[in-house]
C-alpha positions as CSV (number, residue, x, y, z in Angstrom):
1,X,6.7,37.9,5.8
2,X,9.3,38.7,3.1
3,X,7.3,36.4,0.9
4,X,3.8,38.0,0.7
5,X,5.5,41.5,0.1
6,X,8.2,40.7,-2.6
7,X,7.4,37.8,-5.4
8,X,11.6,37.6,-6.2
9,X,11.9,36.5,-2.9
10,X,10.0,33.7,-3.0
11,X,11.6,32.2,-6.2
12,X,14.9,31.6,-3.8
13,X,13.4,29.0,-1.4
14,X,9.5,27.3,-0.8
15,X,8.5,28.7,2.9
16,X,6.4,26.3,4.5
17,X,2.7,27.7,5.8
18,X,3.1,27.9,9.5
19,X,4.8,30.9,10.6
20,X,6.9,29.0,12.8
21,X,8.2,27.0,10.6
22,X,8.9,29.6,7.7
23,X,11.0,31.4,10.5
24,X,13.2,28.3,11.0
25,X,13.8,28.0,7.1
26,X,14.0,32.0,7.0
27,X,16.9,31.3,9.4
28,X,18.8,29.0,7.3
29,X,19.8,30.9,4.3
30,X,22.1,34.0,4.6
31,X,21.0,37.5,4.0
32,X,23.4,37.4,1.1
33,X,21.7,34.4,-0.9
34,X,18.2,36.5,-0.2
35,X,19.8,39.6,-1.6
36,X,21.5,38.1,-4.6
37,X,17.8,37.1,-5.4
38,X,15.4,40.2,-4.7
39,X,17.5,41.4,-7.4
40,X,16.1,39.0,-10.4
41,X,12.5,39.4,-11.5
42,X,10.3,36.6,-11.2
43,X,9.0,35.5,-15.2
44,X,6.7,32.9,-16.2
45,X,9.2,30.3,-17.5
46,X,10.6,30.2,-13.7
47,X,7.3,29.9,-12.2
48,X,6.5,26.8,-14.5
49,X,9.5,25.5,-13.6
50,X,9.1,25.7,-10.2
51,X,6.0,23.8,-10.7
52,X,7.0,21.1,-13.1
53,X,10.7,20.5,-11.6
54,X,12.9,23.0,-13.9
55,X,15.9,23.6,-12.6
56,X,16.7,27.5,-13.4
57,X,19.7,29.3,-12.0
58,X,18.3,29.6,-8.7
59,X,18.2,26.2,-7.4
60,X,21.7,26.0,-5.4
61,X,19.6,28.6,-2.7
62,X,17.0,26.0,-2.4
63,X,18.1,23.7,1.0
64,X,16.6,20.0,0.4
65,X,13.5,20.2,2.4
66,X,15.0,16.7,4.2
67,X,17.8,18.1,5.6
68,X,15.0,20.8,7.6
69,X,15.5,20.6,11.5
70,X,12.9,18.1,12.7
71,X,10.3,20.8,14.8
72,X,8.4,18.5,16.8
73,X,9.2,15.9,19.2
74,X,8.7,12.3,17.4
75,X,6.6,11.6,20.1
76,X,4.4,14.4,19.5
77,X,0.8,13.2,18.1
78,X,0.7,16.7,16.0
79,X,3.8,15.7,14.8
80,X,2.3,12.0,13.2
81,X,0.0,14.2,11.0
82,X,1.5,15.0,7.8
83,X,0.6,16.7,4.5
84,X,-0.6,13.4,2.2
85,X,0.5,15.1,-1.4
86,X,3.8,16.7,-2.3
87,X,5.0,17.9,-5.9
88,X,8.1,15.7,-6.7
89,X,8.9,17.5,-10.0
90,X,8.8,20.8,-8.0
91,X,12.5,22.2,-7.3
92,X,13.0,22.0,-3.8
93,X,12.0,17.7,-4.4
94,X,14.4,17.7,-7.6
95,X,17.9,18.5,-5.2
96,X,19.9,15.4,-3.7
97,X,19.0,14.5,-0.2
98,X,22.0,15.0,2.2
99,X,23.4,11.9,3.9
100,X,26.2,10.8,6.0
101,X,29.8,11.2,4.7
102,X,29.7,7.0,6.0
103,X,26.5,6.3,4.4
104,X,25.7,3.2,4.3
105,X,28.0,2.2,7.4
106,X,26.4,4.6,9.5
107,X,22.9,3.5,9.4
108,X,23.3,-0.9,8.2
109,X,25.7,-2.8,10.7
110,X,26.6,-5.5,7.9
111,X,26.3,-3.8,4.5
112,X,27.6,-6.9,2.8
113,X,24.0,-8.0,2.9
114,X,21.1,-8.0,0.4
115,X,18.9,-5.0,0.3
116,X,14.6,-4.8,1.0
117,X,14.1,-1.2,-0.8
118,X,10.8,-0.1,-0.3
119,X,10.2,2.6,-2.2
120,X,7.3,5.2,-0.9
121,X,7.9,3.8,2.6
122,X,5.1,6.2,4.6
123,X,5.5,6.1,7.8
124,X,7.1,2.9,8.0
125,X,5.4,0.4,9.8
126,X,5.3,-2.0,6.9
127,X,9.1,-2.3,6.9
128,X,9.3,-2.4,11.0
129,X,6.4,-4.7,11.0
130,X,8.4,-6.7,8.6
131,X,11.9,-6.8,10.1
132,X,10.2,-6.9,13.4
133,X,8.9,-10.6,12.6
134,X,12.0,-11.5,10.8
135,X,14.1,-10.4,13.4
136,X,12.6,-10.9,16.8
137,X,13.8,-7.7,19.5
138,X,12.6,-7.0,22.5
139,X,9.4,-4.9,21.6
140,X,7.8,-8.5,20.9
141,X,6.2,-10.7,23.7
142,X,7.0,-14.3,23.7
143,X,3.7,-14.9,21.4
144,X,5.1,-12.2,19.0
145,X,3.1,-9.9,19.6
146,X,4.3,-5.8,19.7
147,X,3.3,-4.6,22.8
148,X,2.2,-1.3,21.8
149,X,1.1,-1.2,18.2
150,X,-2.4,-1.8,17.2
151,X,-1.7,-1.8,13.4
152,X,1.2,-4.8,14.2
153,X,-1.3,-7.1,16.3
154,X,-4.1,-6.9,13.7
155,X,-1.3,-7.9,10.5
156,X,-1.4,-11.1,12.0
157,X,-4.9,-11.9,11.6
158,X,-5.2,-10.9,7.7
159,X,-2.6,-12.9,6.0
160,X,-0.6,-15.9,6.7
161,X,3.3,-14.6,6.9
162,X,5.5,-16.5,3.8
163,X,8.3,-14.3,4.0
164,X,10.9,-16.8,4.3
165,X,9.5,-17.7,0.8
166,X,10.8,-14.5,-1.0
167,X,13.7,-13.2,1.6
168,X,17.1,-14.5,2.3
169,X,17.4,-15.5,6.0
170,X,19.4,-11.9,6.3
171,X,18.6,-8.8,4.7
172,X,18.8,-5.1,5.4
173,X,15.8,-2.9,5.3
174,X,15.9,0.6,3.4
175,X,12.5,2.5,2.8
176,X,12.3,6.1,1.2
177,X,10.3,8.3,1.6
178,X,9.8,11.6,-0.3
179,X,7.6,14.0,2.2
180,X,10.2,15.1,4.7
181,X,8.4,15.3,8.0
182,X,7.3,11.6,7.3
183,X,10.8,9.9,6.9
184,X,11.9,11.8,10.1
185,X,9.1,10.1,11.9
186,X,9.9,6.8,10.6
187,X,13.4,6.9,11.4
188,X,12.5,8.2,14.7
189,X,11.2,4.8,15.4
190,X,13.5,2.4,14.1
191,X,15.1,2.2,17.8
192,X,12.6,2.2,19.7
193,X,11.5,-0.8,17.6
194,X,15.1,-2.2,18.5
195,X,15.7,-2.7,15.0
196,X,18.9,-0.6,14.8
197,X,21.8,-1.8,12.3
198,X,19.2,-3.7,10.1
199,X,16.4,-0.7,9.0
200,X,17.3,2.6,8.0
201,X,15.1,5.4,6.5
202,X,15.7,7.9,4.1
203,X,14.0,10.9,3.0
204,X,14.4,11.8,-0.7
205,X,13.2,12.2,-4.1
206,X,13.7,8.5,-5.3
207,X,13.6,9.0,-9.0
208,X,16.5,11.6,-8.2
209,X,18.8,9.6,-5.5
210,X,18.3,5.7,-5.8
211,X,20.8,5.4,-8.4
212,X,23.5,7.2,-5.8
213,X,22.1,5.2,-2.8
214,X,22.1,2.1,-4.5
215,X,25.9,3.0,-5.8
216,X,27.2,3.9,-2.6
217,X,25.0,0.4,-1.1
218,X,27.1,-2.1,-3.8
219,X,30.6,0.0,-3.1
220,X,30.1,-0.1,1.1
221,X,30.7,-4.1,0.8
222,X,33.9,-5.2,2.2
223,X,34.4,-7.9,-0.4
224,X,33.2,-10.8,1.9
225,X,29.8,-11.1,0.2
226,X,30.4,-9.7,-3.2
227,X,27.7,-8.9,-5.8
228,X,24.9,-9.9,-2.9
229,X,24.6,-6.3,-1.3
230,X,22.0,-5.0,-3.8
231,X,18.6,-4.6,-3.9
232,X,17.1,-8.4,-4.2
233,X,13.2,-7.8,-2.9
234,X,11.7,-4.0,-4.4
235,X,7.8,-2.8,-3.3
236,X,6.0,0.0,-4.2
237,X,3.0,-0.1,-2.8
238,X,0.0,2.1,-2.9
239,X,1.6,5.0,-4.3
240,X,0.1,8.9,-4.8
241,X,-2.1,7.5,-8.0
242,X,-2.0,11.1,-9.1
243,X,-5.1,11.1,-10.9
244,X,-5.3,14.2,-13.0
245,X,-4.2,14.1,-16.7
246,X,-1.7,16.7,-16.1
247,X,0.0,15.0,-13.2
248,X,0.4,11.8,-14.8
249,X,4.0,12.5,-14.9
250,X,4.4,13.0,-11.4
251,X,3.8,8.9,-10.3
252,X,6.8,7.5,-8.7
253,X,7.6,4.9,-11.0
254,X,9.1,6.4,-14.1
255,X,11.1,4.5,-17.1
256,X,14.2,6.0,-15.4
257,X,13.7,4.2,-12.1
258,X,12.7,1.0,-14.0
259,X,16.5,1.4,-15.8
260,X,18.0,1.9,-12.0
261,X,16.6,-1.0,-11.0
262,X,17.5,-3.5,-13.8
263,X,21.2,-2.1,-13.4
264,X,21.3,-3.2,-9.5
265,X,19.3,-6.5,-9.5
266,X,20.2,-9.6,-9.9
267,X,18.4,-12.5,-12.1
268,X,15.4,-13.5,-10.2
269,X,15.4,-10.7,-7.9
270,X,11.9,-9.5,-7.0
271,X,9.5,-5.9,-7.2
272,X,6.7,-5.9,-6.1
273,X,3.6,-3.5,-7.1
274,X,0.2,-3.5,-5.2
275,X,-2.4,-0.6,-5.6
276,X,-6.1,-0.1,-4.5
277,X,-7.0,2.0,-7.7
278,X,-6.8,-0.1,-10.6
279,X,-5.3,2.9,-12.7
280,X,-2.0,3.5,-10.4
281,X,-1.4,-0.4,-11.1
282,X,-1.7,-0.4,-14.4
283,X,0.4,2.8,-15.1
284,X,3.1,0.8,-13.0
285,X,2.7,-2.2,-14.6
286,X,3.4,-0.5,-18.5
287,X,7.1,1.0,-17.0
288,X,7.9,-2.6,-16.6
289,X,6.4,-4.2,-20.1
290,X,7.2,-1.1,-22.3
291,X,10.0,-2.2,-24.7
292,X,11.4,1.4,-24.6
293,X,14.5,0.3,-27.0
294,X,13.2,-3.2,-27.0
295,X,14.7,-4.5,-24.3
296,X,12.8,-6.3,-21.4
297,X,14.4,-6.7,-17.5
298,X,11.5,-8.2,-16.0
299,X,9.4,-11.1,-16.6
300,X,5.7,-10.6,-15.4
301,X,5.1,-13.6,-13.2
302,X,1.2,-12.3,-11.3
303,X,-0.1,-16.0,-13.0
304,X,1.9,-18.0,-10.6
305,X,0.8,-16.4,-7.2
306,X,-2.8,-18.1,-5.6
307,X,-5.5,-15.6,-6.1
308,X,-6.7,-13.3,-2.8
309,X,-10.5,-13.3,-3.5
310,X,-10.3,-10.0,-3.8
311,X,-8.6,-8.6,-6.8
312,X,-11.5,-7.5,-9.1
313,X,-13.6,-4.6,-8.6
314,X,-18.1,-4.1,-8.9
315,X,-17.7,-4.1,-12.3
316,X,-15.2,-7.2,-12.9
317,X,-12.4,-4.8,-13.6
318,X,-8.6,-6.3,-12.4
319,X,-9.2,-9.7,-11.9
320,X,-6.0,-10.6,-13.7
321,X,-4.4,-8.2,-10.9
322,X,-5.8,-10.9,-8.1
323,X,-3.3,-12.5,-6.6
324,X,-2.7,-12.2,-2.9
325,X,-0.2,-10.5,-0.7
326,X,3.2,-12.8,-1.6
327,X,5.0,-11.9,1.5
328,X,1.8,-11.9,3.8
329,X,2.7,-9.0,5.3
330,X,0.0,-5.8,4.8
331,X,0.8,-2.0,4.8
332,X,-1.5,0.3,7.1
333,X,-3.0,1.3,3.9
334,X,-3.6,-2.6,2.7
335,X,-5.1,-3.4,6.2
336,X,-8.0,-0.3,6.2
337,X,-8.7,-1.3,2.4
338,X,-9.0,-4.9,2.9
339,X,-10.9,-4.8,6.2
340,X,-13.4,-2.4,4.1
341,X,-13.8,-5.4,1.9
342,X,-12.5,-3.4,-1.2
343,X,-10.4,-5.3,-3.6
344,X,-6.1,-4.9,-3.8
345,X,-4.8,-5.1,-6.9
346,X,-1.2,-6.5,-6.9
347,X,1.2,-7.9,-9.9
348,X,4.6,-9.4,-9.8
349,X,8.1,-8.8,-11.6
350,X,10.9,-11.2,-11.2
351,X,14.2,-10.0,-13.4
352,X,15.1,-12.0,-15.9
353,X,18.8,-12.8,-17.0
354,X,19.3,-9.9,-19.9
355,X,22.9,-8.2,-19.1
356,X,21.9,-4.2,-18.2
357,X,23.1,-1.8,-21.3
358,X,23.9,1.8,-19.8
C-alpha cells in the first residue's frame, strides 16, 4: 500500500483501514492528483492540520468521505456496525458534503413545510420512529405497532407520546449525520419505512453545511407557505461528549452553529438538548446562554417542563436538568440509559423575538 511506503502520499487523501476499502478510494483519485502530491514533503504544520481541521493547499484532493460508494448491502448486519468516534475538525470532515443539483426537491415532496432538523441523527430510528407515529404507513399494524423493529415497540412503553404538543400537524424530517457509513444506512431505510417525501438523511459535517442546507431549504419554497419552511423543532441529543481537555473543541455544538440557528428560526421555535453525561449538557447549554457580543436568541425555558424522576445523578448533580422527554419520543440511546435506571439530563431553548444581526 502506497501509504505505508511513502508519508507524501498519505497527506493527499485519509485511506480507510480495510484493504478493500482503501482500494475503492485508491480508485477514485487520478494518478495525476497522487503524483502532483508525492512531490511535496510532508512537515509538521500539515500534519497538525490534518488533525485539528487546517485546511492546507492539499485539501481539493481530499473526496468528502460521504460521497464514498456505499460497500455493503444496507441489509448487511456487518454493514449496521460502525466506527462510534470520527475527528470532525480533521480535513476530509471540514469539505462540503455533495448533494443533489435539486436538493431539497429531490429528497422533501412539499418543501414549503417546516423543518424537524435533528442534528447527530445516528442511525436514525429516532426520526423514523417519530415520523412513523406522526405519519401512519404501512410498516404499522392497525395497533401502531412496527412489525419488525424491536427498538419502535418498546418506545411505546417508556414515555407517553405529546408530539402534537411541540409539532405542527405537517412537518418534514431532516437528520445529519457526520460518520459516513451511518447516514447511508439511515437513508437506506427511509423507504422501506414508507416514509419517502417527508424524511431525508444527510451525511455531513454540520457545523460546515447547515448554513447551505438550511439556505437552499428556505429558497426551495414555492411562495405558497412563505417564511414557514425553516427549521421550527431542533434536537441534539446525546452527542460524542468528547471528554478530553484537548477535544473540547471538537463537540458538535459550537457558537457558530448556535448563530446558524438563530438566523433560520422563528420566535418560539424550539431545540432541544438531552445528554446522559452531565458535562456534554452543560457544555451545550453555555453556547446558548453565552452573551458572545451580548446578544441572547434563546430563552432557557427547562423550569416549565414536569420533572422525569430521573434527572439527577448518585451524587445530586443535574437536578435542575430533570425534566422529562417533551416530545415523548426516546432515541435508542435514551431507551438503553433509562431502562438501566441512569438518569437523562435534558434542557430546553425556545427563541425569543431579538431580529438576527449577521
Amino acid at each position: 500500500i502506497a501509504q505505508a511506503s511513502s508519508p507524501a502520499f498519505a497527506s493527499a487523501f485519509v485511506l480507510p483501514r480495510r484493504r478493500s476499502h482503501r482500494r475503492l478510494a485508491t480508485k477514485m483519485h487520478s494518478n495525476a492528483d497522487v503524483q502532483n502530491t508525492m512531490s511535496e514533503p510532508r512537515t509538521t504544520t500539515q500534519s497538525e492540520n490534518d488533525a485539528d481541521g487546517g485546511g492546507g493547499d492539499n485539501a481539493e484532493n481530499y473526496t468528502p468521505p460521504w460521497s464514498l460508494p456505499v460497500l455493503k448491502a444496507p441489509s448487511s448486519k456487518a454493514y449496521a456496525r460502525f466506527r462510534q468516534h470520527v475527528n470532525p475538525l480533521s480535513r476530509r470532515y471540514q469539505m462540503r458534503a455533495d448533494l443533489p443539483d435539486d436538493w431539497p426537491r429531490s429528497d422533501f415532496a412539499n418543501t414549503n413545510l417546516p423543518l424537524y432538523l435533528d442534528i447527530g441523527c445516528g442511525k436514525g430510528g429516532f426520526l423514523l420512529e417519530l415520523a412513523g407515529r406522526r405519519h401512519r404507513n404501512n410498516k404499522h399494524d392497525a395497533d401502531g405497532e412496527v412489525r419488525d423493529d424491536r427498538y419502535m415497540n418498546i418506545t411505546k412503553s417508556l414515555f407517553d407520546d405529546s408530539t402534537s404538543d411541540w409539532l405542527p400537524p405537517e412537518i418534514n424530517y431532516l437528520g445529519l449525520e457526520i460518520r459516513p457509513g451511518v447516514s447511508q444506512y439511515a437513508q437506506a431505510r427511509v423507504e422501506k419505512r414508507g416514509l419517502g417525501g417527508i424524511v431525508s438523511f444527510v451525511g455531513c459535517n454540520a457545523n460546515v453545511d447547515l448554513d447551505r442546507l438550511l439556505t437552499l431549504y428556505r429558497e426551495s419554497a414555492d411562495g405558497k407557505g412563505e417564511g414557514d419552511n425553516r427549521p421550527a423543532f431542533v434536537s441534539v441529543q446525546f452527542p460524542d461528549p468528547h471528554f478530553k481537555k484537548a477535544h473540547l473543541k471538537r463537540r458538535v455544538v459550537t457558537p457558530a452553529l448556535v448563530s446558524t440557528l438563530s438566523k433560520f428560526m422563528n420566535e418560539g421555535d424550539v431545540v432541544f438538548l438531552q445528554s446522559d453525561i452531565l458535562e456534554a449538557l452543560e457544555g451545550m447549554r453555555e453556547r446558548f446562554v453565552e452573551e458572545g457580543d451580548g446578544t441572547l436568541y434563546f430563552d432557557e425555558r427547562v423550569a416549565e417542563i414536569p420533572p422525569s424522576g430521573n434527572g439527577d445523578g448518585e451524587d445530586g448533580r443535574g437536578e435542575e436538568y430533570g425534566m422529562e422527554n417533551p416530545l415523548g419520543v426516546p432515541t435508542e440511546r435514551e431507551v438503553s440509559v433509562v431502562t438501566k435506571g441512569l438518569p437523562v439530563y435534558r434542557t430546553l431553548f425556545v427563541r425569543n423575538g431579538v431580529g438576527f444581526d449577521s
